[in-house]
C-alpha positions in Angstrom: -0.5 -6.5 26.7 -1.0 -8.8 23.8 2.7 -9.0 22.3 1.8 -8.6 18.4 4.6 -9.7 15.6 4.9 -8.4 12.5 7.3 -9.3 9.7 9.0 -6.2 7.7 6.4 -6.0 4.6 7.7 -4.1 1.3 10.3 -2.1 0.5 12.0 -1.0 -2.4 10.1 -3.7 -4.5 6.7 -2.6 -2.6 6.5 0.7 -1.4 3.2 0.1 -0.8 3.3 -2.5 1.1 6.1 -0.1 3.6 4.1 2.2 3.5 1.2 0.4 4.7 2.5 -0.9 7.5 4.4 2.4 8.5 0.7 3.8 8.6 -0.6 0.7 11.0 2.3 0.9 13.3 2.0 4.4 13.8 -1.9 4.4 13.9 -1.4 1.8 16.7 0.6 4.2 18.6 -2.6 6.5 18.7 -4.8 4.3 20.3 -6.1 5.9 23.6 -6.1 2.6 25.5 -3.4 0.7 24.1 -3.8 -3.1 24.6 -1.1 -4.6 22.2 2.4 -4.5 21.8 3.7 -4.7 18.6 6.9 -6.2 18.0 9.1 -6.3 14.4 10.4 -9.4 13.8 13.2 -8.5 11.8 16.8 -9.4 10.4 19.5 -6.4 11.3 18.9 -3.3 9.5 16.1 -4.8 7.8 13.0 -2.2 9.0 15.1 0.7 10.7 12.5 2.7 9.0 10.1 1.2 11.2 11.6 2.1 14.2 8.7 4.2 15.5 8.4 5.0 19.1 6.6 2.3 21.1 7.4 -0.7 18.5 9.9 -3.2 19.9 12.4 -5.2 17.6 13.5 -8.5 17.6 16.4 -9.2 15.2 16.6 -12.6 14.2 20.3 -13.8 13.3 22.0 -17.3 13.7 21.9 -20.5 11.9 17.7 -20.7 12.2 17.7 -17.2 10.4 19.4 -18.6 7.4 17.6 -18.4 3.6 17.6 -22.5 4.0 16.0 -22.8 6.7 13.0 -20.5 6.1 13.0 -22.5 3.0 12.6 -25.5 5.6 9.8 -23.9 7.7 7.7 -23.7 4.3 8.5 -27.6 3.4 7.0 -28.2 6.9 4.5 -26.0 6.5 3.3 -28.2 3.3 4.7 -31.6 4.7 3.4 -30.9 8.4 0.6 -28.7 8.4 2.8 -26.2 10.6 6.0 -23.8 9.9 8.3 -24.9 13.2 11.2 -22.6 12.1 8.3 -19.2 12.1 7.3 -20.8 15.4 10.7 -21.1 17.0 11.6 -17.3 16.5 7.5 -16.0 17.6 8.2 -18.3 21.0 11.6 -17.1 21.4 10.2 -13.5 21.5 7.1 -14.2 23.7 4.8 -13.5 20.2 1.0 -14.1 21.3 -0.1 -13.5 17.6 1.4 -12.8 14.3 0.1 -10.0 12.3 0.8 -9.2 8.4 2.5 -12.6 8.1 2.5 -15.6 5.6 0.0 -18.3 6.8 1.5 -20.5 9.7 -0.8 -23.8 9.4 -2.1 -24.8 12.2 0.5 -23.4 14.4 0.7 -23.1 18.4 1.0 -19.5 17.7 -2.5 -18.1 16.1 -1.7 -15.2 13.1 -3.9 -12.7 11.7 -3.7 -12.8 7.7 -4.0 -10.1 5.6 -4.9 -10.0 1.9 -4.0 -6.6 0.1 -5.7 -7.5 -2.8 -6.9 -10.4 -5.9 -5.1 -9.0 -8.5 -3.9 -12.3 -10.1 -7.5 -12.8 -10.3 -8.7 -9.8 -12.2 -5.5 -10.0 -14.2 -4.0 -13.2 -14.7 -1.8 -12.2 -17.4 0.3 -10.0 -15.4 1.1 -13.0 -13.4 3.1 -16.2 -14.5 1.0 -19.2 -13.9 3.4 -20.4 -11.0 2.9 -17.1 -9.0 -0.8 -17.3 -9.8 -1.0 -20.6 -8.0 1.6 -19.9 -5.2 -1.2 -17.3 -4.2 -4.5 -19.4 -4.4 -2.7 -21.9 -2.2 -1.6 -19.0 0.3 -4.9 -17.5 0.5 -6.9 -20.7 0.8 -4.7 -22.3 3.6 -4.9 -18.4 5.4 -8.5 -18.7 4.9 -8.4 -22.4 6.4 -6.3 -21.8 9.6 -6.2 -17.7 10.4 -7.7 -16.5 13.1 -9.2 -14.0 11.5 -8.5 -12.5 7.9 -7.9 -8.6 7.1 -8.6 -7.0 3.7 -7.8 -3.3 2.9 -11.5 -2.8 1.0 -15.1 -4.2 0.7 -14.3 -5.1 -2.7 -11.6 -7.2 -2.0 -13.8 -8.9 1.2 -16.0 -9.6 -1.7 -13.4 -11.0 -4.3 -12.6 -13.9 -1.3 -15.8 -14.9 -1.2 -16.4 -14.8 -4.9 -13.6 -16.8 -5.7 -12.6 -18.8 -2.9 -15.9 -19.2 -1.2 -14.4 -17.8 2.1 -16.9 -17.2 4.8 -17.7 -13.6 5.4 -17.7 -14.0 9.1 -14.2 -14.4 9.2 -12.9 -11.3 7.4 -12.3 -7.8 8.6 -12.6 -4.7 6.9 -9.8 -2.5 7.9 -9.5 1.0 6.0 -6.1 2.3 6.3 -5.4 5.7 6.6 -2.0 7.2 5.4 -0.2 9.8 7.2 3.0 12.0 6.6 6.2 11.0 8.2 7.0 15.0 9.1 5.5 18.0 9.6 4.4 19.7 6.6 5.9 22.8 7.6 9.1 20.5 7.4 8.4 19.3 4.1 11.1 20.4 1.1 9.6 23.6 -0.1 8.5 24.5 -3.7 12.0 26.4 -4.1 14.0 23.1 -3.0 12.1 21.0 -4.9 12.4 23.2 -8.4 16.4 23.7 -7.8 16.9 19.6 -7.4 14.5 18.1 -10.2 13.6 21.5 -12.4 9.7 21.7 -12.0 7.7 23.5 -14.0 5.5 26.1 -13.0 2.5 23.9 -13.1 2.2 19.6 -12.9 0.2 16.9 -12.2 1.7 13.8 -10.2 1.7 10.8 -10.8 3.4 8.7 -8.0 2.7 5.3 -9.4 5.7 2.4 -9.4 6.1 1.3 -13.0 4.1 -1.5 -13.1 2.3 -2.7 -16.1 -1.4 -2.8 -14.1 -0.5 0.7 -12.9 -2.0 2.3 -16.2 1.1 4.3 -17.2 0.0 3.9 -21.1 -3.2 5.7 -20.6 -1.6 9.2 -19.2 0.2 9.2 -22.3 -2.6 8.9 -24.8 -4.4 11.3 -22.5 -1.6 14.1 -22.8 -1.8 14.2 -26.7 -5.2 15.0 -26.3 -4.0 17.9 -23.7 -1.1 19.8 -25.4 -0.6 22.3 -22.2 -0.7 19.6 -19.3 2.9 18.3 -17.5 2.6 14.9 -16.1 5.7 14.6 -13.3 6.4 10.9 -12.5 7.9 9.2 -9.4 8.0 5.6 -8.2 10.6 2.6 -9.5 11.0 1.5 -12.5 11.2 -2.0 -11.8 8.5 -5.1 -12.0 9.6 -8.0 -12.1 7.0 -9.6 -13.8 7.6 -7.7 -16.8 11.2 -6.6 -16.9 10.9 -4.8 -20.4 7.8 -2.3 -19.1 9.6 0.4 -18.2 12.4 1.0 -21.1 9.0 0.0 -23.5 7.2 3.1 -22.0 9.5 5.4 -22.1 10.8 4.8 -26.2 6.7 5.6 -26.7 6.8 8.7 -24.5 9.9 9.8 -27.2 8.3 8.7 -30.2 4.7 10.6 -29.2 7.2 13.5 -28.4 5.9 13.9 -25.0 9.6 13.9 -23.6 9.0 17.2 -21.8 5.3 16.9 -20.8 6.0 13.2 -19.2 9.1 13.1 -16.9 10.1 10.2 -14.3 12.3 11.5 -11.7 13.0 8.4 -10.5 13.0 7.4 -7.0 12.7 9.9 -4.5 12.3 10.1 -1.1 9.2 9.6 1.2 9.3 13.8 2.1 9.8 14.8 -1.6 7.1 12.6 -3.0 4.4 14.0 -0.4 6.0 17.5 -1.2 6.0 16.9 -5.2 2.0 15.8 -4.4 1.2 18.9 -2.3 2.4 21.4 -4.4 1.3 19.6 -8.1 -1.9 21.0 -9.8 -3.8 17.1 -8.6 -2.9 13.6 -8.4 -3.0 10.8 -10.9 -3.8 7.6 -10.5 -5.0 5.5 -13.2 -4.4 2.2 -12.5 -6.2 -0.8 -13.7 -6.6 -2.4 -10.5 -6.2 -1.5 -6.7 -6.7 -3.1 -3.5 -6.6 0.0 -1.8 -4.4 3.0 -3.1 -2.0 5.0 -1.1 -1.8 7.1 -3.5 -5.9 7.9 -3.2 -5.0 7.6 0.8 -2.2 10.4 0.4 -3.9 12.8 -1.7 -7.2 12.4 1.0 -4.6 13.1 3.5 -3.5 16.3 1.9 -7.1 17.3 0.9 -5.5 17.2 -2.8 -7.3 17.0 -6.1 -6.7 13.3 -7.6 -7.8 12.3 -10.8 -8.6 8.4 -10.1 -9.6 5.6 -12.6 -13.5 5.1 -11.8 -12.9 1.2 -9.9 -15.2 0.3 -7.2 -12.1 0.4 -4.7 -11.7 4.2 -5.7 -15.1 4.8 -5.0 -14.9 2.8 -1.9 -11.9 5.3 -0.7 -14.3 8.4 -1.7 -11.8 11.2 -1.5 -13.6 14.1 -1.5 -11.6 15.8 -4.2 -12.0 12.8 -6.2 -13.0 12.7 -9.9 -13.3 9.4 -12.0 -12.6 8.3 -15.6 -12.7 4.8 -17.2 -9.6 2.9 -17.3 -10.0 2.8 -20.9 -11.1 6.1 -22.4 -7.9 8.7 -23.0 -10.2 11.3 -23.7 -12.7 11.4 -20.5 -8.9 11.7 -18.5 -7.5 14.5 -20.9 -10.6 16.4 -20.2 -10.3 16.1 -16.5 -6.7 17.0 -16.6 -7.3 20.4 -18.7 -10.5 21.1 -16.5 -7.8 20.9 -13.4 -5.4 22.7 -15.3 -7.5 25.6 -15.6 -9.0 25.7 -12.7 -6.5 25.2 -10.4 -6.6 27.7 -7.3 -4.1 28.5 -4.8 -6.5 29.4 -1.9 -9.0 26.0 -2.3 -5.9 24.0 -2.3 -4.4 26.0 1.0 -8.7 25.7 2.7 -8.9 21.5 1.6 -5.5 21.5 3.1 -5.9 22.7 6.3 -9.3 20.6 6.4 -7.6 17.5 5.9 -5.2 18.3 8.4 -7.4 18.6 11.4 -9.6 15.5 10.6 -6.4 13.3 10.5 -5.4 12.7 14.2 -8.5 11.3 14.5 -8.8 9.0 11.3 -5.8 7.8 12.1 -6.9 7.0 15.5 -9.7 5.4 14.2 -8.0 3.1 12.1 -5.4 2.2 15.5 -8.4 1.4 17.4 -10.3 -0.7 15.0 -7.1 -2.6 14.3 -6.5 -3.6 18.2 -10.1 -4.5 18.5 -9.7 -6.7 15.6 -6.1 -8.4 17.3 -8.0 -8.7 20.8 -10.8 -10.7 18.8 -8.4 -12.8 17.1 -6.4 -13.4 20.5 -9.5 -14.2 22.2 -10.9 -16.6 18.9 -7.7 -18.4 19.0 -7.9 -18.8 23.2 -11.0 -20.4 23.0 -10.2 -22.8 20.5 -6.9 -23.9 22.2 -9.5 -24.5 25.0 
């Protein structure tokens, strides 16, 4: 077995990113003829959410753990060409290749990098020109010295070569596929969920974080061109690139006077956000810019309705529910939003359902498979050029 690390990815600031790698770690877990072992390489109850069956954990703690000397291990990166402190904790737990990690130079142990998406590209100015640097110099030394590099969508594959010049032949496509972490006969049930945040009858969801490339702005302008339509909103309301976003959003959903048709209830957890999106009229997502949505991947998973801004990503995830509207144009989403509203049928959303639910087990297991066959590749890359 080819021992595979990965580092603990998002969290409260990115629950994407968690997400995401909740969804490989448990797609790997599928895989008929399992070949890798993957291995957290954690601090103590740093990924206990992670703890799936089959994963193993190392917990790093000690002096070579410390916040100064991962600071060192990125000096020597730079200075050296190699991060010895990573190194020291991947040998110490038998790592063959790192997976999901920050780029290693040219270490002894080979990694596997993955790009989520070029944001800072598309959108420099939601980016201070530090951050935007810090990540052309991480993605051109990954390019330089991964084994291989994964990317979520086509479209990102394409935005590495476009702007970095990055060789094709060494990026992999990975689609990931999002599952739900219980049953959904387990899930909180419509009455649970109207007694603890007072739903209304009918709502669309919006499970976006509140971030400022997230397209918040344009729901609102939409919903004063669709006086009937409740927008329910979930995610944090933090981003730490723009600090003021959220309190600036929410004085214009009181002076618009949308106060009761646009509510945040906060932060909730992982079972009542996919229970808020199965019982909701569709899902929202307008955002400017994706490198591939969970919130597309959640609503495919549920065979829900999801009104989606029309980006190439979006069509590259081709829910089959999907409809598309220009990032731009309030009025194309406020017609989609009272098409949905009126049209919105109890058995089609019980038949996409139960669709969506039998083709899962083996999307996911599609997406497990491909992943290993894209570590085994790697492993073997790396091998021969050891040799």
């Amino acid at each position: 077995m080819i021992r595979v690390g990965f580092p603990p990815i998002g969290g409260n600031a990115w629950q994407g990113g968690r997400n995401y790698l909740w969804n490989l770690l448990h797609a790997v877990s599928l895989v008929e003829t399992p070949r890798i072992q993957p291995v957290l390489m954690c601090r103590a109850g740093e990924a206990d959410d992670l703890a799936l069956p089959g994963v193993e954990r190392y917990e790093r703690s000690g002096p070579w753990a410390s916040a100064r000397m991962v600071r060192a291990g990125s000096l020597g990166r730079y200075l050296l060409g190699r991060d010895i402190v990573e190194e020291h904790w991947l040998q110490r737990a038998h790592i063959d290749i790192l997976s999901h990690g920050g780029p290693l130079g040219r270490s002894r142990v080979p990694f596997i990098f993955w790009v989520p998406d070029l944001q800072h590209r598309h959108f420099p100015e939601f980016f201070g020109r530090f951050e935007g640097k810090l990540r052309d110099s991480i993605y051109r030394s990954a390019l330089r010295d991964a084994a291989l590099v994964i990317t979520s969508s086509a479209a990102a594959r394409d935005d590495l070569v476009r702007f970095y010049r990055a060789d094709p032949a060494g990026i992999r496509v990975l689609h990931f596929v999002s599952s739900p972490r219980v049953e959904l006969a387990r899930l909180p049930s419509r009455e649970l969920l109207t007694q603890t945040f007072a739903l209304p009858p009918r709502y669309f969801h919006l499970p976006n974080q509140f971030w400022k490339h997230k397209n918040h702005a344009l729901v609102l302008d939409a919903l004063a061109l669709a006086p009937e339509v409740v927008v329910l909103a979930t995610g944090s309301k933090e981003d730490y690139r723009n600090p003021d976003f959220y309190d600036e959003l929410m004085a214009r959903v009181r002076a618009m006077g949308l106060s009761e048709r646009f509510r945040h209830l906060g932060m909730v957890s992982y079972d009542q956000m996919i229970a808020l999106m199965r019982h909701s009229v569709a899902v929202i997502n307008p955002s400017l810019f994706e490198g591939w949505s969970s919130t597309v991947e959640e609503a495919k998973t549920l065979g829900k309705r999801i009104l989606a801004s029309d980006l190439a990503v979006h069509r590259e995830q081709a829910p089959a529910r999907g409809r598309f509207f220009p990032t731009n144009d309030p009025a194309a989403l406020a017609a989609l939003l009272i098409e949905a509203w009126n049209s919105a049928d109890e058995a089609e959303e019980q038949r996409a359902g139960n669709e969506a639910a039998r083709s899962l087990p083996e999307r996911m297991r599609a997406f497990g498979t491909y992943y290993q066959e894209i570590v085994l590749e790697a492993h073997g890359l790396a091998h021969v050029t050891v040799e």
